[in-house]
C-alpha positions in Angstrom: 0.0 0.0 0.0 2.7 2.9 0.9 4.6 1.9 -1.9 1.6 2.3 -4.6 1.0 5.4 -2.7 4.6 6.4 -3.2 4.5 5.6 -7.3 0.8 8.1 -7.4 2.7 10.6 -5.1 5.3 11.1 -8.0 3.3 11.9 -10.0 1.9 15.4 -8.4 4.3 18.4 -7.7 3.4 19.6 -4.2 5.4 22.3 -4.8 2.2 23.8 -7.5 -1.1 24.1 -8.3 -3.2 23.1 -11.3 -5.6 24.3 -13.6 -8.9 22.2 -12.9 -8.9 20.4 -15.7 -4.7 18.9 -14.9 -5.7 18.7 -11.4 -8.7 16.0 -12.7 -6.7 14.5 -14.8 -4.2 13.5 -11.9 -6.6 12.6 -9.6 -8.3 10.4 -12.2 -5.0 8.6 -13.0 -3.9 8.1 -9.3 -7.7 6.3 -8.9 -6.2 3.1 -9.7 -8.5 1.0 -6.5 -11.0 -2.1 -7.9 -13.9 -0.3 -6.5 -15.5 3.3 -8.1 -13.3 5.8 -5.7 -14.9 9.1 -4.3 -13.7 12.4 -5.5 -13.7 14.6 -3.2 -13.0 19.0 -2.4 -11.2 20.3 0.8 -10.7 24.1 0.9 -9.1 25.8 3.6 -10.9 29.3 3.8 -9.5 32.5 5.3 -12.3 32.9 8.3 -12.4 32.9 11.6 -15.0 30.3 12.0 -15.0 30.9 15.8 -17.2 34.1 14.8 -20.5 34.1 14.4 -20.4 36.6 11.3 -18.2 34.7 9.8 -19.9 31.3 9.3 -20.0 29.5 5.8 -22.7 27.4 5.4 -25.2 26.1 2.4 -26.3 23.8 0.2 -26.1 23.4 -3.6 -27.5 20.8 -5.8 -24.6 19.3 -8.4 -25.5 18.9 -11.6 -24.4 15.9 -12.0 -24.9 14.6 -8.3 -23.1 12.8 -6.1 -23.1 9.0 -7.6 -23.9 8.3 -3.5 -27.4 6.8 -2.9 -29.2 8.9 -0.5 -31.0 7.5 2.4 -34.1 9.8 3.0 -35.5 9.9 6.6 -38.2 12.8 6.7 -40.0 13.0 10.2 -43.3 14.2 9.5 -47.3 13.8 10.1 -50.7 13.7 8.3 -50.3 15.3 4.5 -46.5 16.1 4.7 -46.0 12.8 5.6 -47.4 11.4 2.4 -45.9 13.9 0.5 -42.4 12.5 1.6 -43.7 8.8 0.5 -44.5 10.0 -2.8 -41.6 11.7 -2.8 -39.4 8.5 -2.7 -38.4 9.3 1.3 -36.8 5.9 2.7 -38.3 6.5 6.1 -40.8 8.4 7.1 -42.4 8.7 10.7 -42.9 11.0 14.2 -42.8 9.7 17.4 -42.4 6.2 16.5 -38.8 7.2 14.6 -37.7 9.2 17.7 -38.4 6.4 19.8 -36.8 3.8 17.3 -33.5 6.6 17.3 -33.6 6.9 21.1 -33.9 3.3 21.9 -31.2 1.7 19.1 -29.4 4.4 18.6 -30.8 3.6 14.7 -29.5 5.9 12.5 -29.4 4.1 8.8 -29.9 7.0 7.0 -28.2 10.1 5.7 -30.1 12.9 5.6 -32.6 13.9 7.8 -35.6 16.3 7.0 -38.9 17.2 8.8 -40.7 20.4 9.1 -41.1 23.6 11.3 -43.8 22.1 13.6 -42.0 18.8 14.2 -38.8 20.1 15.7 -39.7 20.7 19.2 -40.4 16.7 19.1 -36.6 16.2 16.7 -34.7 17.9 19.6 -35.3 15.0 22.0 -32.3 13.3 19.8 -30.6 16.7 18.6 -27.5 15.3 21.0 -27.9 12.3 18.6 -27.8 13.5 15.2 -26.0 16.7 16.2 -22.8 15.1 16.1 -23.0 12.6 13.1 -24.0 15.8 11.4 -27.5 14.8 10.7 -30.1 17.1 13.0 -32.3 18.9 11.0 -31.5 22.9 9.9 -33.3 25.4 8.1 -30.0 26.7 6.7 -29.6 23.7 4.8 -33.1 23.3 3.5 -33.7 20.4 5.9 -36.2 21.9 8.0 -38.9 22.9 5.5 -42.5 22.8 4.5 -41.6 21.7 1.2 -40.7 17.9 1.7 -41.2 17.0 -1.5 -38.9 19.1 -3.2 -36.1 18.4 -0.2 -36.4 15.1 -0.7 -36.2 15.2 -4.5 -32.7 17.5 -3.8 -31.2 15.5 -1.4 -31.7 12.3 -3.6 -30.7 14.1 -6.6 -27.5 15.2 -5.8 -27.7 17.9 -2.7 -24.7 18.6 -0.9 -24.1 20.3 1.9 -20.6 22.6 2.6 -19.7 23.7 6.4 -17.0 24.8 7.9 -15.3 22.4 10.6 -13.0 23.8 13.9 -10.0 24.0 11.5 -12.1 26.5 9.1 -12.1 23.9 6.3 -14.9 22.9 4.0 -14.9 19.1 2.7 -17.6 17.9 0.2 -17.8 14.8 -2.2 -17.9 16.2 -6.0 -18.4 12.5 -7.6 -16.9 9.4 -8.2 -14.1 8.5 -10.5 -16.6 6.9 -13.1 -17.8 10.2 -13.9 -14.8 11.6 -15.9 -13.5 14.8 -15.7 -16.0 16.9 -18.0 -18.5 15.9 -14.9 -16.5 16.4 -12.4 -15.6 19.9 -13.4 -18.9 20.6 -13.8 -19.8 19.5 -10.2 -16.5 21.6 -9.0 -17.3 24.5 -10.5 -20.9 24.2 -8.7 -19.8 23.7 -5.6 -16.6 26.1 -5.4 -19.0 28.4 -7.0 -21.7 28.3 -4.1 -18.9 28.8 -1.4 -17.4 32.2 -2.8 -21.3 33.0 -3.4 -21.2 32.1 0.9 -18.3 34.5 1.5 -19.2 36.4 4.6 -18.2 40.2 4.2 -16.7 39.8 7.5 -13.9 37.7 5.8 -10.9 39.9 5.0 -8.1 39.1 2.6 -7.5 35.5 0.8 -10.7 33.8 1.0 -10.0 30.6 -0.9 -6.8 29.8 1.2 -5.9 26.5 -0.3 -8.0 24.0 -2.7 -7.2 20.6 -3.3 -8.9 17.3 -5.0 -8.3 13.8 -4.2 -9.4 10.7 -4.9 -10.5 8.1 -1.6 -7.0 5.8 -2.2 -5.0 9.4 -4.1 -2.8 11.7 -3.6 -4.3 16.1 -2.7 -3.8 17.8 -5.7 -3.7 21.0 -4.8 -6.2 23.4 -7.6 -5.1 27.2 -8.8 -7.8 29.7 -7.4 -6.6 33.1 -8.1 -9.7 34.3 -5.9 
């Protein structure tokens, strides 16, 4: 293993970056694994994510999705619960999926939506799904009136970009098997959204450093003059 990591390794200079489309074309060649590898984007932003006006979060849909299925759980009642069935939801429910949560810790899915009125009853697992990153927020469409449509995103390719205590943003842009016209497509989506999300609190280099990799590859770091 270190020594097939060694041979991808020489193959990217650290010491540079790349124009999107050379940075693709390296990460493709170094996805050499027998299964269909993840690519994925880590930025390091210039915020101080320990301020509260200086936050970056969102969602954006990619165009070409994710090439992840989506596991759906919407907690919901009466007509917005059978608009989230309809919807293709994987799981829908109230109390009965709270208790389910509570009592075997069950969480097979990965993404969970439910709407305004239901979140008092959410909370009771908030310490839960808080830290696997899967309680419910309005900021990223979660919480909403409009199941239907948040199911359709998140199964069609929604992603969601925050920052984590080190002020970097990592997101999955697609899988190897997608080529690079695809994954550029899905890049420039997603890097667009997060300069969109630049808080005018942030001063100086906002895009600090951008890299793409492979799940087995070697960062390859991407040229963003911005």
């Amino acid at each position: 293993m270190a020594k097939n990591y060694k041979v991808k390794a020489e193959k990217v200079d650290r010491t540079k970056t790349y124009e999107i489309g050379d940075a693709l074309k390296l990460v493709l060649e170094n996805a050499t694994a027998k299964f269909d590898e993840s690519v994925e984007l880590h930025v390091r932003l210039g915020v101080d994510g320990r301020q509260a006006d200086q936050q970056v979060r969102g969602t954006v849909v990619l165009p070409n999705g994710t090439g992840k299925t989506m596991r759906v759980l919407v907690i919901a009642k009466g007509d917005k619960a059978e608009e989230a069935k309809k919807a293709g939801a994987d799981h829908v429910g109230a109390e009965d999926i709270i208790t389910k949560i509570t009592a075997n810790n069950w969480l097979d899915f990965d993404v969970c939506i439910t709407t305004p009125d239901m979140m008092g009853v959410v909370g009771r697992v908030a310490k839960i799904l808080g830290p696997k990153g899967l309680m419910p927020n309005p900021k990223s469409g979660t919480v909403t009136q409009d199941v239907a449509k948040a199911v359709a995103d998140s199964k069609g390719g929604k992603v969601e970009y925050r920052l984590d205590k080190g002020n970097n943003v990592h997101c999955l842009i697609g899988k190897a098997s997608f080529g690079a016209e695809k994954l550029a497509e899905n890049y420039n989506a997603l890097i667009g959204a997060i300069i969109k999300a630049k808080p005018s609190a942030a001063k100086g280099v906002f895009l600090k450093n951008v890299v793409l990799t492979s799940t087995m590859g070697v960062g390859v770091r991407v040229n963003q003059p911005l």
